[in-house]
PDB file of N, CA, C, O and CB in Angstrom:
ATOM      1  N   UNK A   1       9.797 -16.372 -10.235  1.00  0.00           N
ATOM      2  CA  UNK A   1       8.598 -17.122  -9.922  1.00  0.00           C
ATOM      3  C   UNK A   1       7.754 -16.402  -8.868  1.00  0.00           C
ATOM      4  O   UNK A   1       6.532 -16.498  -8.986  1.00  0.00           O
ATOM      5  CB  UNK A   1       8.965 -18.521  -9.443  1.00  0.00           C
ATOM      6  N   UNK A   2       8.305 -15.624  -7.753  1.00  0.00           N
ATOM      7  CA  UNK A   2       7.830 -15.003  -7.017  1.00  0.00           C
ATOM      8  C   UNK A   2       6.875 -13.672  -7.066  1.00  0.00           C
ATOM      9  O   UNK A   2       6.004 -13.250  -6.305  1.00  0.00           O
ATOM     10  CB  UNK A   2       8.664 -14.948  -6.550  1.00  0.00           C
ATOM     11  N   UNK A   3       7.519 -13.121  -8.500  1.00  0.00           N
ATOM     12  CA  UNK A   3       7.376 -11.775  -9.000  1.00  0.00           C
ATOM     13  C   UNK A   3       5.979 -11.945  -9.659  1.00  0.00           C
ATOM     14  O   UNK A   3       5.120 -11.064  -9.632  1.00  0.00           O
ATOM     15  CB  UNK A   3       8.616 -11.272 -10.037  1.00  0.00           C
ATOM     16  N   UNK A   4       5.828 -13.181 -10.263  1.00  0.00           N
ATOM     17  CA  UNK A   4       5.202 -13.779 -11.288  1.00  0.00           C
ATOM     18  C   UNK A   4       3.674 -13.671 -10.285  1.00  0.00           C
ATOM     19  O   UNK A   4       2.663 -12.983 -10.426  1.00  0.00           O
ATOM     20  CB  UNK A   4       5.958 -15.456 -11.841  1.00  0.00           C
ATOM     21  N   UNK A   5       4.095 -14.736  -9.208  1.00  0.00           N
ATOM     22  CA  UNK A   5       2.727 -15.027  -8.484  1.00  0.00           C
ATOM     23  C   UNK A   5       2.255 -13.951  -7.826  1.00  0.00           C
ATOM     24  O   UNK A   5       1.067 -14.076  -7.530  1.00  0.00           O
ATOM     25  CB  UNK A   5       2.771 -16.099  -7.490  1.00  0.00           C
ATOM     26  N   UNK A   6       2.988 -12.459  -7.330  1.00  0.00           N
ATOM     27  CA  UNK A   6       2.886 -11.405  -7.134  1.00  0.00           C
ATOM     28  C   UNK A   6       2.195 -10.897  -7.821  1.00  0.00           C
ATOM     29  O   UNK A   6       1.097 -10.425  -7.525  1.00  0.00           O
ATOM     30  CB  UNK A   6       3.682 -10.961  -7.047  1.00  0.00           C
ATOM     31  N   UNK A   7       2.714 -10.902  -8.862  1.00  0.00           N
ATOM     32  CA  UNK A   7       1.860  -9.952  -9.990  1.00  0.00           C
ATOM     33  C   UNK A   7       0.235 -10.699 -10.281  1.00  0.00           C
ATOM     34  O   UNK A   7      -0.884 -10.189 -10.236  1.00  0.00           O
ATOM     35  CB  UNK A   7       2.905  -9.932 -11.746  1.00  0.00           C
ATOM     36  N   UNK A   8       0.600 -11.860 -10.535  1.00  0.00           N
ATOM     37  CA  UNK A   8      -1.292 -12.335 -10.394  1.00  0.00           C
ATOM     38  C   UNK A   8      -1.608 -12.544  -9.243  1.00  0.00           C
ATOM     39  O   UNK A   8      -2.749 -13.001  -9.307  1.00  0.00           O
ATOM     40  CB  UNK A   8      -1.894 -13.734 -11.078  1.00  0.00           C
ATOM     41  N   UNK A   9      -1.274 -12.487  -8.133  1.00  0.00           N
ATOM     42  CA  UNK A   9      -1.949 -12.153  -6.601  1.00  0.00           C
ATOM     43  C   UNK A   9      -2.928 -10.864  -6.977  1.00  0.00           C
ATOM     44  O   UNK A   9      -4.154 -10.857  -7.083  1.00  0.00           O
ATOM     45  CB  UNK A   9      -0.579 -11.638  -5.212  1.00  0.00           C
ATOM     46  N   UNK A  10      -1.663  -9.413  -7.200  1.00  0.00           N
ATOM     47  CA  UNK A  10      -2.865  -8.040  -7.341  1.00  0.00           C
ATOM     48  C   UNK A  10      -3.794  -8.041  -8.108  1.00  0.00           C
ATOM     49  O   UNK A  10      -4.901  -7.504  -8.062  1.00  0.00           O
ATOM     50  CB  UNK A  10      -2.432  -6.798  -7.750  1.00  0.00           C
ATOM     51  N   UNK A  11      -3.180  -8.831  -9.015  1.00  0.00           N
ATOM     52  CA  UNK A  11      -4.420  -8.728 -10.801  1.00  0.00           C
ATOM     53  C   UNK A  11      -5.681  -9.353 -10.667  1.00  0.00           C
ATOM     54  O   UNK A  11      -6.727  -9.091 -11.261  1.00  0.00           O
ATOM     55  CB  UNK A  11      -3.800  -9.741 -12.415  1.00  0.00           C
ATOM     56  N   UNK A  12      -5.403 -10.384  -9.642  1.00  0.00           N
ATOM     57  CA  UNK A  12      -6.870 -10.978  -9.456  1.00  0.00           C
ATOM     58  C   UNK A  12      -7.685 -10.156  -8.091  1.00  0.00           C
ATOM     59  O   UNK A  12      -8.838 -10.437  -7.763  1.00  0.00           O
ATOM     60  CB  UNK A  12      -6.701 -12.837  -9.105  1.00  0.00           C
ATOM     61  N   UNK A  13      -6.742  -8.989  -7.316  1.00  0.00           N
ATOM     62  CA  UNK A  13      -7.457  -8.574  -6.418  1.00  0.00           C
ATOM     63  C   UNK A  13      -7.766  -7.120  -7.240  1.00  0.00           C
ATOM     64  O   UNK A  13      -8.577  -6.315  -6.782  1.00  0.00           O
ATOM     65  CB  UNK A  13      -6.736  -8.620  -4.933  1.00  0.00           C
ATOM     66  N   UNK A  14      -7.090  -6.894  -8.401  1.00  0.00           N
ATOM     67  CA  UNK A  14      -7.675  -5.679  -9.290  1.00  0.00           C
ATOM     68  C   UNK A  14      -9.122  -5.964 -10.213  1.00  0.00           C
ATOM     69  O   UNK A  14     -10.161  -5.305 -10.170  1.00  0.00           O
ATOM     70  CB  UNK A  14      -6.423  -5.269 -10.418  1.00  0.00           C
ATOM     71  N   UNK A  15      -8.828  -7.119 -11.015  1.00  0.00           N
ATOM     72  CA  UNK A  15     -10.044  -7.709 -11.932  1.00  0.00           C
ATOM     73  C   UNK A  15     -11.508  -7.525 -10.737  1.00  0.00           C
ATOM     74  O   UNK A  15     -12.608  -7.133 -11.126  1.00  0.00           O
ATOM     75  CB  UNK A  15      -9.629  -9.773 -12.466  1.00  0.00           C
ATOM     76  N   UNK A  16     -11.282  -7.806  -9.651  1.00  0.00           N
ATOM     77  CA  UNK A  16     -12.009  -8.853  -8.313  1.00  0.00           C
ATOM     78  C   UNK A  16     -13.275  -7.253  -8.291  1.00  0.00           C
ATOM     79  O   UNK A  16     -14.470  -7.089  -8.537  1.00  0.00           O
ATOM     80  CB  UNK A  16     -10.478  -9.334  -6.115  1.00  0.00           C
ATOM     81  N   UNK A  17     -11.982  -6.275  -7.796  1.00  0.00           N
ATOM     82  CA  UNK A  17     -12.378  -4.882  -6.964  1.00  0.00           C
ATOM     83  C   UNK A  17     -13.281  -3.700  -8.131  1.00  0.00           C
ATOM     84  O   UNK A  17     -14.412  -3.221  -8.218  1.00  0.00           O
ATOM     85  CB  UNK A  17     -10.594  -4.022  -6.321  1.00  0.00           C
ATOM     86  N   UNK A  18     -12.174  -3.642  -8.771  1.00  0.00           N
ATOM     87  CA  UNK A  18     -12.556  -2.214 -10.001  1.00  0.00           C
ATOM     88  C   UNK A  18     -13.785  -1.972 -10.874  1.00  0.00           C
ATOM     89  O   UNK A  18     -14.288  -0.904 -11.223  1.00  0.00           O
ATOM     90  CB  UNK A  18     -11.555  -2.219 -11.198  1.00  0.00           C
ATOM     91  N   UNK A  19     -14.120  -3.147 -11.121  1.00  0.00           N
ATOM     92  CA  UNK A  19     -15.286  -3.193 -12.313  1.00  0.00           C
ATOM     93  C   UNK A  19     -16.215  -3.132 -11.265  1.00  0.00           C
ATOM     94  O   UNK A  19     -17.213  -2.560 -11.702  1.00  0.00           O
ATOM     95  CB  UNK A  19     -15.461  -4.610 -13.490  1.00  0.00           C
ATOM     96  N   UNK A  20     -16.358  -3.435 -10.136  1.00  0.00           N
ATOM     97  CA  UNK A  20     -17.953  -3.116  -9.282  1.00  0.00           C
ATOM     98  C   UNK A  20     -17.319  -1.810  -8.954  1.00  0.00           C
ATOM     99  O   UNK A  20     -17.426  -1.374 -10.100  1.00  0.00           O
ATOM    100  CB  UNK A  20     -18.612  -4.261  -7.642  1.00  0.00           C
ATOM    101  N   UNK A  21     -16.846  -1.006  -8.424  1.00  0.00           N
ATOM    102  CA  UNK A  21     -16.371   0.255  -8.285  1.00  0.00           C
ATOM    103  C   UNK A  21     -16.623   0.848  -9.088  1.00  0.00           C
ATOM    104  O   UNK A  21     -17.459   1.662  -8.698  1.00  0.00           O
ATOM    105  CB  UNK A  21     -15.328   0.449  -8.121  1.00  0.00           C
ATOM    106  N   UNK A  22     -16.227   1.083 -10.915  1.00  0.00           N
ATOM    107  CA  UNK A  22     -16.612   1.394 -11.881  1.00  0.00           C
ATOM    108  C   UNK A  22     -18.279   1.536 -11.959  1.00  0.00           C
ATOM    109  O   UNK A  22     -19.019   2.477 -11.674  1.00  0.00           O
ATOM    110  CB  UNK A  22     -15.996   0.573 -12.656  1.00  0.00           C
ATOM    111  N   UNK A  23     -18.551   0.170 -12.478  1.00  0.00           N
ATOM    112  CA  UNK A  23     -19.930  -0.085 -12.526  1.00  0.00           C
ATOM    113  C   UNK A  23     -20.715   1.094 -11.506  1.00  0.00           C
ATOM    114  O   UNK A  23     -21.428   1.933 -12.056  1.00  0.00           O
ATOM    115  CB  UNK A  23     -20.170  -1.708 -12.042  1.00  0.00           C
ATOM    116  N   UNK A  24     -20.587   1.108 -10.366  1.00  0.00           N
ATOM    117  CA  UNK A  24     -21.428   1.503  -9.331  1.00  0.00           C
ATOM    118  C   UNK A  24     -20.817   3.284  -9.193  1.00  0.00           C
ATOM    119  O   UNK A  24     -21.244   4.018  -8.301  1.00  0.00           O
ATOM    120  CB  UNK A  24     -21.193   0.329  -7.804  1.00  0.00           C
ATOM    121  N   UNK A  25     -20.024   3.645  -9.990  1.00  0.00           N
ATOM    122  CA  UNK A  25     -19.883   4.798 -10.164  1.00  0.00           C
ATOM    123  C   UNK A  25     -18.967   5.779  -8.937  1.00  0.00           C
ATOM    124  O   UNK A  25     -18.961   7.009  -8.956  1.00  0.00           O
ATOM    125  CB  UNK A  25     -21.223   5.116 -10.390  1.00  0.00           C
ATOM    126  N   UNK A  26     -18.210   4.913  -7.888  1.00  0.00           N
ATOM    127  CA  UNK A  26     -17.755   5.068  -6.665  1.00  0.00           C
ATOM    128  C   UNK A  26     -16.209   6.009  -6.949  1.00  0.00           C
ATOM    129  O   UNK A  26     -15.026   5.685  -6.849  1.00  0.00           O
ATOM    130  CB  UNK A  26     -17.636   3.471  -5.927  1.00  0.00           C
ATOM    131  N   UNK A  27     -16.748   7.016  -7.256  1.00  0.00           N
ATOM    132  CA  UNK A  27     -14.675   7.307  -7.926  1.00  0.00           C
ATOM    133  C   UNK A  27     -13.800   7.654  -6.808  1.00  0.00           C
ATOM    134  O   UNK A  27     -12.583   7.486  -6.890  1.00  0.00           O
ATOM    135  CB  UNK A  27     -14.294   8.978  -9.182  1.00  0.00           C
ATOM    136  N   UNK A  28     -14.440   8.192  -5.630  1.00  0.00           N
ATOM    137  CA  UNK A  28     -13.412   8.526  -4.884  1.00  0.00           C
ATOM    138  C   UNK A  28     -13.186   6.958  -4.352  1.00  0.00           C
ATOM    139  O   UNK A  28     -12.095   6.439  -4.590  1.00  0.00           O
ATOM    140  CB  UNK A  28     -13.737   9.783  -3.764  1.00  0.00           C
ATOM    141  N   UNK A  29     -14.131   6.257  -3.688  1.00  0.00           N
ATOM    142  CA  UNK A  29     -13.280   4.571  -3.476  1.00  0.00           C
ATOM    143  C   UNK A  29     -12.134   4.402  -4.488  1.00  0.00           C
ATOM    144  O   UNK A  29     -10.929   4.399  -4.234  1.00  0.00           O
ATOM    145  CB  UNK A  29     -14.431   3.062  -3.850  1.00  0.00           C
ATOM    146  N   UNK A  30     -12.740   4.259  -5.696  1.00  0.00           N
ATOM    147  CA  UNK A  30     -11.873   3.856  -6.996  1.00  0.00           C
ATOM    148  C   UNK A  30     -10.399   4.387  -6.421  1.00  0.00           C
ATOM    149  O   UNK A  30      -9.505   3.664  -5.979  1.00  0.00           O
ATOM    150  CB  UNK A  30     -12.444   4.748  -8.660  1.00  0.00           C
ATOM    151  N   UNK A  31     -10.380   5.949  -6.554  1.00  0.00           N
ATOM    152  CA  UNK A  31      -8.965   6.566  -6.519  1.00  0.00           C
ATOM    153  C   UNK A  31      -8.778   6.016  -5.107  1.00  0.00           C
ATOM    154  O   UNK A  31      -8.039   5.075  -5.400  1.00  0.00           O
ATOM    155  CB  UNK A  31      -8.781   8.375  -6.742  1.00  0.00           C
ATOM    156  N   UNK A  32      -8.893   5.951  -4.052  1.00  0.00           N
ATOM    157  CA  UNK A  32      -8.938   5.190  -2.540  1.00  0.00           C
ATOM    158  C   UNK A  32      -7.677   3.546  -2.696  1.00  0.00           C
ATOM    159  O   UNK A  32      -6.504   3.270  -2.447  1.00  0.00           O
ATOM    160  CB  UNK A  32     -11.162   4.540  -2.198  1.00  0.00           C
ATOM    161  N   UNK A  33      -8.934   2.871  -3.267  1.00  0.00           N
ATOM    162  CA  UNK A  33      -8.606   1.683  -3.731  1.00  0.00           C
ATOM    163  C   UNK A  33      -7.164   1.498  -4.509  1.00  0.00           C
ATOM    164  O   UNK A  33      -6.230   0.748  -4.229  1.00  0.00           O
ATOM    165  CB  UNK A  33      -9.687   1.350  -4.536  1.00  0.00           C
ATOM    166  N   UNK A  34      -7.313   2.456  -5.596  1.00  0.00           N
ATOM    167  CA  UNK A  34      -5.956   1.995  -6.494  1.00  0.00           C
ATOM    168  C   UNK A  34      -4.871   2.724  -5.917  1.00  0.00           C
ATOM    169  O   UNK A  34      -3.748   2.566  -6.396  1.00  0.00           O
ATOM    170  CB  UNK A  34      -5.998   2.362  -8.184  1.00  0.00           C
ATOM    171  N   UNK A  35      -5.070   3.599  -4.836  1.00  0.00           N
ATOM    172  CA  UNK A  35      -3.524   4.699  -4.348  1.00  0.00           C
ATOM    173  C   UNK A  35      -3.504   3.629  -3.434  1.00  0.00           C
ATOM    174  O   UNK A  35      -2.322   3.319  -3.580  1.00  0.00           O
ATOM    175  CB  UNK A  35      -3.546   6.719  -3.588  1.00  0.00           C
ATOM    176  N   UNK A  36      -4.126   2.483  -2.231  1.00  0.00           N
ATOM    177  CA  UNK A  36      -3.622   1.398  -1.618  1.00  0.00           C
ATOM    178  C   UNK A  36      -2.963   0.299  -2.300  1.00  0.00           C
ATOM    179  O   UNK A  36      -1.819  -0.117  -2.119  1.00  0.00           O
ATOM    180  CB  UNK A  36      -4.515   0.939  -0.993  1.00  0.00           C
ATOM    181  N   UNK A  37      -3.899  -0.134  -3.154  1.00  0.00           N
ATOM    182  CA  UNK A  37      -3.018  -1.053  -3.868  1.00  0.00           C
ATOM    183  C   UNK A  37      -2.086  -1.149  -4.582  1.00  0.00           C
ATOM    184  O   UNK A  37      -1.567  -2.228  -4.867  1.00  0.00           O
ATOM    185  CB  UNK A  37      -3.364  -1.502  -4.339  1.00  0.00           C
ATOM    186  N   UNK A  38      -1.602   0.272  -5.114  1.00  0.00           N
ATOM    187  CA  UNK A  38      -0.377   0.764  -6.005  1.00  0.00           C
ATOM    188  C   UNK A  38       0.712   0.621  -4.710  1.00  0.00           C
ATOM    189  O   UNK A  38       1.769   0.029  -4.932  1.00  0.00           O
ATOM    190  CB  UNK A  38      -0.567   2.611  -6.796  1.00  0.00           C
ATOM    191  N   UNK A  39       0.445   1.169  -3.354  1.00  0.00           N
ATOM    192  CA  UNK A  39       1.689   1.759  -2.174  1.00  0.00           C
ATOM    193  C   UNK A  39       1.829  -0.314  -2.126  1.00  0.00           C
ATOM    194  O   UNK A  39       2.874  -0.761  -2.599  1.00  0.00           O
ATOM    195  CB  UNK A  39       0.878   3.154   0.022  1.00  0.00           C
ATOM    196  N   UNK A  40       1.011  -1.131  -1.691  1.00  0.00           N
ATOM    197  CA  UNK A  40       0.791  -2.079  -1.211  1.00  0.00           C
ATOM    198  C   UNK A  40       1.732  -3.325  -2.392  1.00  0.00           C
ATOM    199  O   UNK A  40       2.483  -4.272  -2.161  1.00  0.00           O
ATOM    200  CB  UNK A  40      -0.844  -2.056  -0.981  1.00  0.00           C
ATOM    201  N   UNK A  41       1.199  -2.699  -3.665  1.00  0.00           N
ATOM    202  CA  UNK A  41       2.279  -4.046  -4.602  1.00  0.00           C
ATOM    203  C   UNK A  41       3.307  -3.353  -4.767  1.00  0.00           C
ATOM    204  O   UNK A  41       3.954  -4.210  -5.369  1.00  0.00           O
ATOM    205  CB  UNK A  41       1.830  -4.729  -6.288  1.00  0.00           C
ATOM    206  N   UNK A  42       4.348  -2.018  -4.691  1.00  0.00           N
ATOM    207  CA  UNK A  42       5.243  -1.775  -4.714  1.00  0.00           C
ATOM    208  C   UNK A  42       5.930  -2.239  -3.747  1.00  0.00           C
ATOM    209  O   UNK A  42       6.912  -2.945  -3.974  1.00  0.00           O
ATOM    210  CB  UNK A  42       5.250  -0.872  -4.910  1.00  0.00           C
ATOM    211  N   UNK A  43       5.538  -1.928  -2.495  1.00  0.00           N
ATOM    212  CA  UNK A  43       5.918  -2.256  -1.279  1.00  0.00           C
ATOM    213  C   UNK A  43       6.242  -4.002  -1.016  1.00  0.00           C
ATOM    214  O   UNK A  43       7.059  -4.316  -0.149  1.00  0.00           O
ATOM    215  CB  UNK A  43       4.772  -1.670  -0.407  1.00  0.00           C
ATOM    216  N   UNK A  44       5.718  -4.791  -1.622  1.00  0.00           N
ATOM    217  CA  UNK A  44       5.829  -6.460  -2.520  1.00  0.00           C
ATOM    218  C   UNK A  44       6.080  -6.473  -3.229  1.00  0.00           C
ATOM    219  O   UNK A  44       5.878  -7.629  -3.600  1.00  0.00           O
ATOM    220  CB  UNK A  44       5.073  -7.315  -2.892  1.00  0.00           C
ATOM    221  N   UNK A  45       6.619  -5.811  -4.192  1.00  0.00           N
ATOM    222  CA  UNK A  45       7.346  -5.992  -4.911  1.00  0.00           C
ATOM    223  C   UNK A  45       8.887  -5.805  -4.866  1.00  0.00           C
ATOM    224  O   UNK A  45       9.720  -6.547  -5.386  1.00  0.00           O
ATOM    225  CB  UNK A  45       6.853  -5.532  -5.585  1.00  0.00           C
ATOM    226  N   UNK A  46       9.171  -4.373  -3.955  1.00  0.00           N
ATOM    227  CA  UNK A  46      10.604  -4.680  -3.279  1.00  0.00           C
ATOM    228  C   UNK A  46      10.756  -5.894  -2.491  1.00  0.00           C
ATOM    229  O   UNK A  46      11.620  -6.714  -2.800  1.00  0.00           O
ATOM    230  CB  UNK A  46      10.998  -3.599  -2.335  1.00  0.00           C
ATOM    231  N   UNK A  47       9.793  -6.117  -1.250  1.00  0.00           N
ATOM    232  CA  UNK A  47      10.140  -7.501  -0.605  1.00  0.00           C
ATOM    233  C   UNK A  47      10.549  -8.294  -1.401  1.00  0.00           C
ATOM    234  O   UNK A  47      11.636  -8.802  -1.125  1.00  0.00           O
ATOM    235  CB  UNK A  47       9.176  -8.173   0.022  1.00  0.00           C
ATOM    236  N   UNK A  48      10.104  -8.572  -2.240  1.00  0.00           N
ATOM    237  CA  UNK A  48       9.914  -9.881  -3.233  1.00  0.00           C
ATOM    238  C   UNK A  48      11.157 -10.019  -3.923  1.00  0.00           C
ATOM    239  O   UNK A  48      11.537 -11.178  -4.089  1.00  0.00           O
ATOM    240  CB  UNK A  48       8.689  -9.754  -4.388  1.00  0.00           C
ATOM    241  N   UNK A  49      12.003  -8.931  -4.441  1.00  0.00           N
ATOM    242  CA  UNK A  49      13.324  -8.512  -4.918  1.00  0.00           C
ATOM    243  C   UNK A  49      14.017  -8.565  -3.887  1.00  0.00           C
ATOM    244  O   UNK A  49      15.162  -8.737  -4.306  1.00  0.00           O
ATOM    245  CB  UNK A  49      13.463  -7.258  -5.536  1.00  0.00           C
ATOM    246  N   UNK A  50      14.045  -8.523  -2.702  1.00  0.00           N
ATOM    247  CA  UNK A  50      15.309  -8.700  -1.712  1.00  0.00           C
ATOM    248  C   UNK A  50      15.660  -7.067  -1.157  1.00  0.00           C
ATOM    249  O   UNK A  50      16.525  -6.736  -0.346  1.00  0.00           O
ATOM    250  CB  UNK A  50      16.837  -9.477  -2.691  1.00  0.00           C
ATOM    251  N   UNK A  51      14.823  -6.323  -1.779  1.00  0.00           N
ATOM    252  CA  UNK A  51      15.188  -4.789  -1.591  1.00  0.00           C
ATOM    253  C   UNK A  51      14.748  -4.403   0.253  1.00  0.00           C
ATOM    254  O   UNK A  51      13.669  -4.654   0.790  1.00  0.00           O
ATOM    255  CB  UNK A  51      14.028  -3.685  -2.956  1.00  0.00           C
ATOM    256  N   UNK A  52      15.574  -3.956   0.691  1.00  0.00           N
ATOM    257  CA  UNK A  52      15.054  -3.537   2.238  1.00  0.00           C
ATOM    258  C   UNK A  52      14.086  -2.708   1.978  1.00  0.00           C
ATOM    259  O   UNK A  52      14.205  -1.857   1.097  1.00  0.00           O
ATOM    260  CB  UNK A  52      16.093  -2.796   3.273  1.00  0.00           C
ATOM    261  N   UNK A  53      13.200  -2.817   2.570  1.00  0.00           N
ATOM    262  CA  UNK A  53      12.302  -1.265   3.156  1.00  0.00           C
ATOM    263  C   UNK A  53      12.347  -0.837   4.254  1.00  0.00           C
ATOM    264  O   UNK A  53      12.379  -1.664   5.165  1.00  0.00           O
ATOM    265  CB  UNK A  53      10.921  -1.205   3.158  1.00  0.00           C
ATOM    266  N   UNK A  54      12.360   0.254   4.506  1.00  0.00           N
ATOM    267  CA  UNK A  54      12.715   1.169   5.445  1.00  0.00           C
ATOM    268  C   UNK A  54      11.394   1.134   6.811  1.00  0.00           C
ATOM    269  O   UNK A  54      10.224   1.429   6.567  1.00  0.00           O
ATOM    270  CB  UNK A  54      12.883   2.712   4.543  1.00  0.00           C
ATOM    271  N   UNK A  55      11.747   0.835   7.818  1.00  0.00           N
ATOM    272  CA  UNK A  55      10.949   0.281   8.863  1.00  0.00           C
ATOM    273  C   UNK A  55      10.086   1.606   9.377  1.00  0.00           C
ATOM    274  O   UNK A  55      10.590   2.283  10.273  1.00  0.00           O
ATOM    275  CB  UNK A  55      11.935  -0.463  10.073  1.00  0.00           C
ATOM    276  N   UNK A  56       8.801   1.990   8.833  1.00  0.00           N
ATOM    277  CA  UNK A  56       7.876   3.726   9.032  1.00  0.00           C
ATOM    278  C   UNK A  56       8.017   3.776  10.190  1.00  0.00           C
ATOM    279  O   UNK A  56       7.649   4.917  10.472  1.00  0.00           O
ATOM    280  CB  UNK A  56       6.108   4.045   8.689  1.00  0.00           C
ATOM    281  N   UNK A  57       8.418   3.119  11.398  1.00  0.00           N
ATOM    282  CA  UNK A  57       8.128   3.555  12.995  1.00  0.00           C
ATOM    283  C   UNK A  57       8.836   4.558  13.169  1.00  0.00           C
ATOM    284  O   UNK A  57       8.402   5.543  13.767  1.00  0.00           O
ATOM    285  CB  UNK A  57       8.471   2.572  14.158  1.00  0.00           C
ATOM    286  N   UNK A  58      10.134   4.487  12.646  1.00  0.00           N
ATOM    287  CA  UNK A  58      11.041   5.622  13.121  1.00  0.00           C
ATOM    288  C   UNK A  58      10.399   6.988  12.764  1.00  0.00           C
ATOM    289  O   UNK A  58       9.847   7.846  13.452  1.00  0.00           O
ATOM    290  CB  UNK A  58      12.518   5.516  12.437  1.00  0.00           C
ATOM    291  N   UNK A  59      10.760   6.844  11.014  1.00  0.00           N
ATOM    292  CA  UNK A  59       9.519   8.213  11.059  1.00  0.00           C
ATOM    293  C   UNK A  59       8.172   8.543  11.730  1.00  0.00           C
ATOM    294  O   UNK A  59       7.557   9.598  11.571  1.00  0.00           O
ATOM    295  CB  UNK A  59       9.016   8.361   9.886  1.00  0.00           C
ATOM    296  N   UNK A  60       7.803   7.535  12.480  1.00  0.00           N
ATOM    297  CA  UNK A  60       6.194   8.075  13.227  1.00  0.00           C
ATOM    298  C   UNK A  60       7.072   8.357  14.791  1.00  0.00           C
ATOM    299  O   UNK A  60       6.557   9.331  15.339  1.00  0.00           O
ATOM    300  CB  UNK A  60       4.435   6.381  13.345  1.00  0.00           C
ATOM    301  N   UNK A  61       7.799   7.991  15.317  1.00  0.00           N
ATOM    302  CA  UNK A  61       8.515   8.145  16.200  1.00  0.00           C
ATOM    303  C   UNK A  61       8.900   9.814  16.088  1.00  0.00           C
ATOM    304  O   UNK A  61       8.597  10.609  16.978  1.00  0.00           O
ATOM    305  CB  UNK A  61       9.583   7.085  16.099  1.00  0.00           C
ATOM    306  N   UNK A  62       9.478  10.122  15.083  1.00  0.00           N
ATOM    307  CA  UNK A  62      10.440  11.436  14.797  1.00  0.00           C
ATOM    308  C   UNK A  62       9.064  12.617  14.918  1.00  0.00           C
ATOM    309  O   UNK A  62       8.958  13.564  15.697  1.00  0.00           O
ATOM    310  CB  UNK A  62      11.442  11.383  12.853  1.00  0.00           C
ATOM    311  N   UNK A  63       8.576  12.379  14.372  1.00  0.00           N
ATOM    312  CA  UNK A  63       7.109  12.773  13.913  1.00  0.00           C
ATOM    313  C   UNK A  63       6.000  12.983  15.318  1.00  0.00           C
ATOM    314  O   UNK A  63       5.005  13.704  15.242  1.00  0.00           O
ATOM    315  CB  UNK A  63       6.498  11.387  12.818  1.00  0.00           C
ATOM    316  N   UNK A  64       6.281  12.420  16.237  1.00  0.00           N
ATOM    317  CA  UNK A  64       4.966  12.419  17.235  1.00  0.00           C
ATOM    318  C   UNK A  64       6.101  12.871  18.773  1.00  0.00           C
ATOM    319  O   UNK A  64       5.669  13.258  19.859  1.00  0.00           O
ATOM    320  CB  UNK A  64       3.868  10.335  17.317  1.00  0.00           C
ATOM    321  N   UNK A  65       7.185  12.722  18.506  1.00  0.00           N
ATOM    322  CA  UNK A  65       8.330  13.359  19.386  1.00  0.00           C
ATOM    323  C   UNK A  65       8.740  14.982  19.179  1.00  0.00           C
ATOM    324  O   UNK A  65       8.587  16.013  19.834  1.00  0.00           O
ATOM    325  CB  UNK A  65       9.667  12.495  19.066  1.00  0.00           C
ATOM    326  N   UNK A  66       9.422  14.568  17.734  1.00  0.00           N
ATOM    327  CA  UNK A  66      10.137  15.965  18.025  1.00  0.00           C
ATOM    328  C   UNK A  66       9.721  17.178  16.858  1.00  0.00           C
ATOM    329  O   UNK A  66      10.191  18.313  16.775  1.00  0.00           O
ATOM    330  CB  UNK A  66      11.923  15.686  17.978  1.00  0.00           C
ATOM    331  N   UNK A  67       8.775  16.590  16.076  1.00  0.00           N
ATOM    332  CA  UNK A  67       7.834  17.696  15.989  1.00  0.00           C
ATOM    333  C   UNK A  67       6.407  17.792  16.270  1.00  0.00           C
ATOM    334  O   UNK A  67       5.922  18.833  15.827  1.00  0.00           O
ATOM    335  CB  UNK A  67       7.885  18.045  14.920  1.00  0.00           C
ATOM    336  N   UNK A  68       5.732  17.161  16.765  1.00  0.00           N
ATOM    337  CA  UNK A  68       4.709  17.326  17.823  1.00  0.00           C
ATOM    338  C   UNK A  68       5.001  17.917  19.073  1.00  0.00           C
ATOM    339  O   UNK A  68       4.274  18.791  19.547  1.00  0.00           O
ATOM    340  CB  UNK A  68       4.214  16.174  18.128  1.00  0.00           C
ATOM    341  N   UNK A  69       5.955  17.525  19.604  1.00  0.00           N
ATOM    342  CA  UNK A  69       6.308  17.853  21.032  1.00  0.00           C
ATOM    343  C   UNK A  69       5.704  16.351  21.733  1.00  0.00           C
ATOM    344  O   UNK A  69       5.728  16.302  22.962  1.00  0.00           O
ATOM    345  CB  UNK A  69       5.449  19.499  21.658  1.00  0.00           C
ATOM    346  N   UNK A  70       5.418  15.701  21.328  1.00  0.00           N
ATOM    347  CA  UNK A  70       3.878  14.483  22.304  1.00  0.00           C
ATOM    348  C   UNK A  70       5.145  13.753  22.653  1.00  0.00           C
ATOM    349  O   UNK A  70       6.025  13.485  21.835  1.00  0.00           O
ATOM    350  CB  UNK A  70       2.150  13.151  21.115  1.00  0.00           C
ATOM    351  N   UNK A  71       5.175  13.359  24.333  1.00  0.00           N
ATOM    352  CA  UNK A  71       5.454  12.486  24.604  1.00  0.00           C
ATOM    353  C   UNK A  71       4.738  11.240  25.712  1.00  0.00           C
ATOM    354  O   UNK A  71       4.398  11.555  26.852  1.00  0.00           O
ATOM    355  CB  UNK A  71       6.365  12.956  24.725  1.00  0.00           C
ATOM    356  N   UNK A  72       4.616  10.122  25.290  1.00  0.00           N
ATOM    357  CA  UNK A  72       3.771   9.236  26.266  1.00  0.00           C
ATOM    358  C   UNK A  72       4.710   8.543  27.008  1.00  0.00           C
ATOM    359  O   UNK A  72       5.699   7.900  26.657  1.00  0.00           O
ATOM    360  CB  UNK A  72       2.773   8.207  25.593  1.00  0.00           C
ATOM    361  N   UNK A  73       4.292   8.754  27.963  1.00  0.00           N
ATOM    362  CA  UNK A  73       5.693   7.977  29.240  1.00  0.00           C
ATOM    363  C   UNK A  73       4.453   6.403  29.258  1.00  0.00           C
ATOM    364  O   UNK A  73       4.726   5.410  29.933  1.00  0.00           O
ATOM    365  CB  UNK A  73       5.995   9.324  31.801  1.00  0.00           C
TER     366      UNK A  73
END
């Protein structure tokens, strides 16, 4: 039931978005638009299954420490 209302949550924010994007000839939005909303209903769609996702801080942590060198006291 969850998966269900998931799936027409995006569909009505896909129907909503694309065709004025289209229409108006916007392709890099377009590709913009659908690479967010593809990361965004996968990413709800594991929630939604019970699947953990992996918490990005650490990797921005690993990332701005110890190969940047940056540290903010």
């Amino acid at each position: 039931m969850n998966i269900l209302l998931l799936v027409i949550v995006f569909l009505g924010v896909v129907l909503f978005e694309i065709p004025n994007l289209i229409q108006k000839k916007y392709w890099r939005e377009l590709i913009t638009v659908t690479f967010f909303l593809s990361i965004g209903f996968v990413l709800s769609l594991l929630l939604t299954m019970g699947i953990e996702v992996p918490n990005p801080s650490k990797a921005l942590v690993y990332i701005f420490k110890d190969v940047l060198h940056l540290s903010y006291h």
